[in-house]
VEXMI-280387 format. One record per residue (C-alpha): residue in one letter; y, z, x. Coordinates in steps of 0.2 Angstrom, whole numbers, plus 2048, in hexadecimal, padded with zeros to 3 digits. Each point is the difference from the previous one (the first is absolute). Example, Ala and Ser with C-alpha at 12.3 -4.5 7.8 and 13.67 -1.06 7.14 Angstrom:
A7EA82783ES8117FD806
END
This chain:
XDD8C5E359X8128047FDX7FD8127FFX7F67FD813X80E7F9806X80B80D7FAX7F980C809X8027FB812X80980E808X80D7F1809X811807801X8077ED805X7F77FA7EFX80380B7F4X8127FF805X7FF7EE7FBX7F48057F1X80E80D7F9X80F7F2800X7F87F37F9X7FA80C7F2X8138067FFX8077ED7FFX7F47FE7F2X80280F7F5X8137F9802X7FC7F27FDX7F68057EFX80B80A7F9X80D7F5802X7F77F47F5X7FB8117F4X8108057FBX8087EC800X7F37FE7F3X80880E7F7X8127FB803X7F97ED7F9X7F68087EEX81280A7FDX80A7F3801X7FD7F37F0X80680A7F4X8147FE806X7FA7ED802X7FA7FE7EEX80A80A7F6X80D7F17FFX7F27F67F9X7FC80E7F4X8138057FBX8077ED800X80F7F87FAX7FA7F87F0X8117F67FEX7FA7F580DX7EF7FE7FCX7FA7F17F3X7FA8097F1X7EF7F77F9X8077F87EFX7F08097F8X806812804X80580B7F2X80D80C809X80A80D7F8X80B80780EX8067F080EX80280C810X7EF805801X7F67F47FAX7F97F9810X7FC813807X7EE805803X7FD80C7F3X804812804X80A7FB80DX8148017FEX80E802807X7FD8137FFX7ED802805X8017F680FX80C80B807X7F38107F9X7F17F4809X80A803810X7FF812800X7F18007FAX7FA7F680FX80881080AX7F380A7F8X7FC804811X811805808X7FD8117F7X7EE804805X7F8807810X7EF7FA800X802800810X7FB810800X7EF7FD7FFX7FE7F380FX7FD80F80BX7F08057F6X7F87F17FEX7FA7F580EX80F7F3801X7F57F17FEX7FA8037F0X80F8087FBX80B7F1806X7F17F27F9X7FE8077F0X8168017FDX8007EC806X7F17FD7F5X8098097F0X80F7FB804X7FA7EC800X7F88057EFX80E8047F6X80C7F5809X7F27F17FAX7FF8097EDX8137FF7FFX8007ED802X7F07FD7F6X80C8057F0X8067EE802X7ED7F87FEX7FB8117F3X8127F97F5X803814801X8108057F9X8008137FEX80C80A80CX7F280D801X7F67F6809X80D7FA80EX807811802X7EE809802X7FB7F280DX812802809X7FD813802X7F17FE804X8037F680EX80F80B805X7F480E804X7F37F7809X80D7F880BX803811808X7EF80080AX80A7F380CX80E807808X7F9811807X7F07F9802X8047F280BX80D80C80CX7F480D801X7F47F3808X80D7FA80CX80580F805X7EF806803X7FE7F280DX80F7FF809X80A80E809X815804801X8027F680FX8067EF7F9X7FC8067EDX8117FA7FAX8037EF806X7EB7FC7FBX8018057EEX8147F9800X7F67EF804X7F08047F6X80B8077F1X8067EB7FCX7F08007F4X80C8087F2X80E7EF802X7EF7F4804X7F78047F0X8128007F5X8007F0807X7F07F97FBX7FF8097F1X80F7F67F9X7F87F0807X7F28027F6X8068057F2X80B7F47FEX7F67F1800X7F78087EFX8108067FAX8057F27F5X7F07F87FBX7F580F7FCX808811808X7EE80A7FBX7F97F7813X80E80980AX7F880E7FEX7F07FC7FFX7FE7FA812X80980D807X7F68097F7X7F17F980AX8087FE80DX804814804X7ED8017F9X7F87F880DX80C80980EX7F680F7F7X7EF7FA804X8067FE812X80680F800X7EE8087FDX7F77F680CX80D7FE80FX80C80F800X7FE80E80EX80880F7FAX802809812X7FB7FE814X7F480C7FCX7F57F77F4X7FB7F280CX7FF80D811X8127FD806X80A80E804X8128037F5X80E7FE807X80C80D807X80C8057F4X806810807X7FB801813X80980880DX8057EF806X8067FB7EEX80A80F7FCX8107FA808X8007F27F3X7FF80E7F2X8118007F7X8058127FEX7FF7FF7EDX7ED7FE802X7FD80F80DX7F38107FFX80580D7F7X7FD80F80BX7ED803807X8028117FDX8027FD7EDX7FB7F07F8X7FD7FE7EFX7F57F27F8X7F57FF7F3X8088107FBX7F580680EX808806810X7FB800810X802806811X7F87F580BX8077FD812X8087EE804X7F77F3802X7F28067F4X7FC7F27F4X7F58037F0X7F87F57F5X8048057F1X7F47F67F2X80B8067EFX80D7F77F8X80F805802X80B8077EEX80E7F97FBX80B80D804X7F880180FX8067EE806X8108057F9X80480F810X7FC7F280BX811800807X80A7F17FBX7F67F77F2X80D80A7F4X80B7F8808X7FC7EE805X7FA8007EDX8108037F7X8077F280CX7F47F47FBX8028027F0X8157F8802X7F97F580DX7F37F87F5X80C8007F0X80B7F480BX7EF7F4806X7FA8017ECX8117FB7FAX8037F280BX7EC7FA7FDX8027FD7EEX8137FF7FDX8057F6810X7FC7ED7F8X8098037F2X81080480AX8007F380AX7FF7F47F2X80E80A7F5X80B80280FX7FD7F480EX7FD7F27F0X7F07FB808X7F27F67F6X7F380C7FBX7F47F880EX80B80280CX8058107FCX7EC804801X7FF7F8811X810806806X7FB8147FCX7F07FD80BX80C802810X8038127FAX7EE803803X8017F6812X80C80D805X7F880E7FAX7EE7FA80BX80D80080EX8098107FCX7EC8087FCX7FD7FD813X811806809X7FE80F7F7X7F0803806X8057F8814X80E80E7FFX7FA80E7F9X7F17FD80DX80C80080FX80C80F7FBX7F28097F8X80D8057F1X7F97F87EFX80C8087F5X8107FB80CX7F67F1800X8047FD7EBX80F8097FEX8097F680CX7FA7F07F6X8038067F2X812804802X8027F0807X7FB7FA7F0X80D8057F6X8107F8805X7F57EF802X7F98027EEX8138017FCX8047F180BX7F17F67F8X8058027F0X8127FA806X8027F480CX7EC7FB803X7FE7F57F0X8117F5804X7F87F580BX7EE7F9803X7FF807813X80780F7FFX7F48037F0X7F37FC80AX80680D80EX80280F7F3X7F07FD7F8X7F780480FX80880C805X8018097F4X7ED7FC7FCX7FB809811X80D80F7FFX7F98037EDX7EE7FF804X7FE806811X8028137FDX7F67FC7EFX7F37F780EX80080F80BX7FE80F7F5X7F07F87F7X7F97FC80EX802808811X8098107FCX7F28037F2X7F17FD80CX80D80B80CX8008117F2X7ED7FB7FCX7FA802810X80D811804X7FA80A80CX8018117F5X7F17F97F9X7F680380CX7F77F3800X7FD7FE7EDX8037EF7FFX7FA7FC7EEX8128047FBX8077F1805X7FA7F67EFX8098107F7X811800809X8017EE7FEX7FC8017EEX81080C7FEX80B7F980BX7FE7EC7FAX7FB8087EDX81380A801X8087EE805X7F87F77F3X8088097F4X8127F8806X7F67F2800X7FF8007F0X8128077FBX80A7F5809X7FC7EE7F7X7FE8097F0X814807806X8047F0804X7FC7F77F0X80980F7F7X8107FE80DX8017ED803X8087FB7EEX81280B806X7FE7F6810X7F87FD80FX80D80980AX7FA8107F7X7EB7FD806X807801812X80A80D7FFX7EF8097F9X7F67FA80EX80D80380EX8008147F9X7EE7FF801X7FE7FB812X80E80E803X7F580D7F8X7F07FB80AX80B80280FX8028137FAX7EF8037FDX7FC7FE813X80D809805X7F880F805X7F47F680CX80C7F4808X80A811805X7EE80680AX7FE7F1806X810801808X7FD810807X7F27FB807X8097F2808X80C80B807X7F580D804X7F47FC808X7F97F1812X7FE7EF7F8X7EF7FD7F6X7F47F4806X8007EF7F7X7F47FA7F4
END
């Protein structure tokens, strides 16, 4: 009956059809990748519990102990391999499975990641119940989970970007791209109320939970307009080009490369092109290179203020380690806010990378006035926090979102559009691994000061600045150079 329905050649209602499809494949990936956000989150929850401080924990008068400062510790865990667990855990910083989302059908390939992903999330915590005290085991299952976790990102922006045009591309997945701070959120919520009494169930039910997102996955997700008779939207018409920012325009007709196959079509010639694209192939697209190396210093900020932000505000604003917990949530607040001005404004100008730089070099002197002034007093703390929470993650927003369904969907692929789980994959896969330098930098930097770890951050953002360089200076050209473009 459905399919009947479906085929009813009524432009009015397939119009009505089309968005409510594209308001629930937003809506289910949003829920997809907050389940992943959730199932990564317990292990910075719980490694307190399972590194403790035995001085202040009553010893059982029957215990033989031989050394006093790590009795109370879950055996392999010290001091030492919890810090290695947290790498390990970033197992899939470093990989690009992402790779393979464009030749596999995306359901399956997202279903079976949630599915493997809740698996060794859940093995992990049933060491608890299991008494399991071999490193061996905890390592395997992080890594393991590491690697699977990189089904979500590409997967879930190729989907989105496979149902919605570049009109107003930035500000929806600016308001969409919330799911990250949501599921850091609710991860910590549920973790913590296991955490003290038996810290194998926060993982466990995250573990389901991102599990049972996978079976929905299976049954519910629509991977593109096409599959259910709607048509695609337009990324690259004649109408839409004016929002194209210069850094995303053809390369000649006359001589465009792709696939390592040229061709000499005439304008307006679209081809559908059904093979994968290679990597170096996604790499010519003109600014992933780019836009790649500046995530990598804009996500080495966001990481480093996602794990190491608590801790300072209870070191140096002297906050209880609640409150500190509570107090670095507004960071994420801000960055939810900063996510969806970036998006607003880099939709109106049509420039996406004047769009980061400019927030990034704003983030610099207030990173410096943050670490300063903000933690004086409670209001202006309050202030800082979030704004420096949206100036840190709204380029970070940005770039993983709307400017890698932007390169994914580039018009020199001439209509191979496969390539946009690829480019995401490289471009989100390159961040990552600042993602995972800059807490592991912090922890080395923190113990000559805190002053120190800003200054590293701040020369961070100033090198993702220089990174988009090159394309800010088109975009300016193109500015000056040619009538107004037309909105999105």
């Amino acid at each position: 009956a459905f399919s009947y329905i479906l085929s009813f050649p009524n432009t009015s209602f397939c119009q009505s059809l089309f968005c409510r499809y594209r308001s629930f494949i937003l809506f289910l990936t949003f829920i997809f990748y907050t389940a992943y956000h959730l199932s990564r989150k317990p292990i910075s929850i719980v490694k307190s519990e399972l590194h403790r401080n035995c001085s202040t924990v009553i010893r059982p008068v029957d215990l033989n102990i031989t050394n006093n400062a790590t009795w109370c510790d879950w055996a392999p865990f010290g001091k030492s391999f919890t810090c290695c667990l947290y790498v390990l855990s970033q197992a899939d910083l470093f990989a690009f499975f992402g790779i393979f989302g464009e030749r596999l059908p995306l359901r399956y390939y997202l279903s079976a990641g949630m599915l493997m992903s809740g698996l060794f999330t859940a093995l992990f915590g049933l060491g608890f119940y299991w008494n399991i005290h071999s490193l061996g085991y905890y390592a395997f299952m992080q890594v393991m989970n590491g690697l699977v976790q990189t089904t979500g990102w590409p997967a879930v922006v190729a989907c989105v970007g496979n149902w919605f045009g570049k009109g107003k591309r930035g500000f929806i997945m600016g308001v969409w791209n919330s799911h990250t701070s949501v599921g850091n959120i609710l991860g910590s919520l549920i973790a913590g109320v296991f955490v003290s009494s038996a810290w194998g169930m926060s993982f466990i039910v995250p573990g389901i939970i991102i599990a049972s997102t996978g079976i929905l996955c299976f049954f519910f997700l629509v991977e593109k307009p096409e599959d259910v008779n709607c048509t695609p939207p337009q990324h690259h018409s004649d109408q839409e080009s004016g929002e194209a920012e210069p850094l995303l325009q053809n390369a000649p007709h006359t001589d465009r490369t792709v696939n390592s196959a040229i061709s000499t079509d005439p304008p307006g010639v679209v081809e559908d092109h059904t093979e994968a694209i290679s990597f170096c192939g996604a790499l010519s697209i003109p600014g992933v290179v780019e836009f790649s190396l500046c995530l990598l210093f804009a996500k080495l900020v966001s990481y480093t203020f996602l794990y190491w932000l608590p801790l300072y505000i209870s070191n140096v604003a002297h906050f209880e380690a609640k409150e500190a917990g509570d107090m670095s949530t507004l960071f994420d607040v801000g960055g939810i806010v900063g996510g969806i001005m970036a998006g607003l404004v880099s939709d109106y100008t049509g420039g996406r990378a004047t769009t980061c730089c400019v927030m990034l070099i704003v983030a610099a002197p207030m990173l410096f006035l943050y670490n300063y002034i903000g933690q004086r007093t409670i209001f202006p703390y309050i202030g800082m926090l979030l704004v420096c929470g949206g100036l840190v993650n709204g380029p970070y927003a940005l770039i993983t979102t709307a400017v890698s369904a932007d390169l994914g969907t580039h018009e020199s692929l001439r209509g191979n559009s496969r390539a946009l789980s690829t480019v995401t994959a490289i471009i989100d896969g390159t961040g990552s691994v600042g993602a995972a330098l800059g807490p592991l930098l912090a922890g080395v930097i923190s113990p000559t000061g805190w002053n120190n770890v800003f200054y590293m951050l701040i020369s961070a953002d100033v090198l993702a600045c220089l990174f988009l360089s090159r394309l800010v200076y088109k975009e300016a050209q193109s500015w000056c150079g040619r009538a107004p473009r037309q909105r999105g």
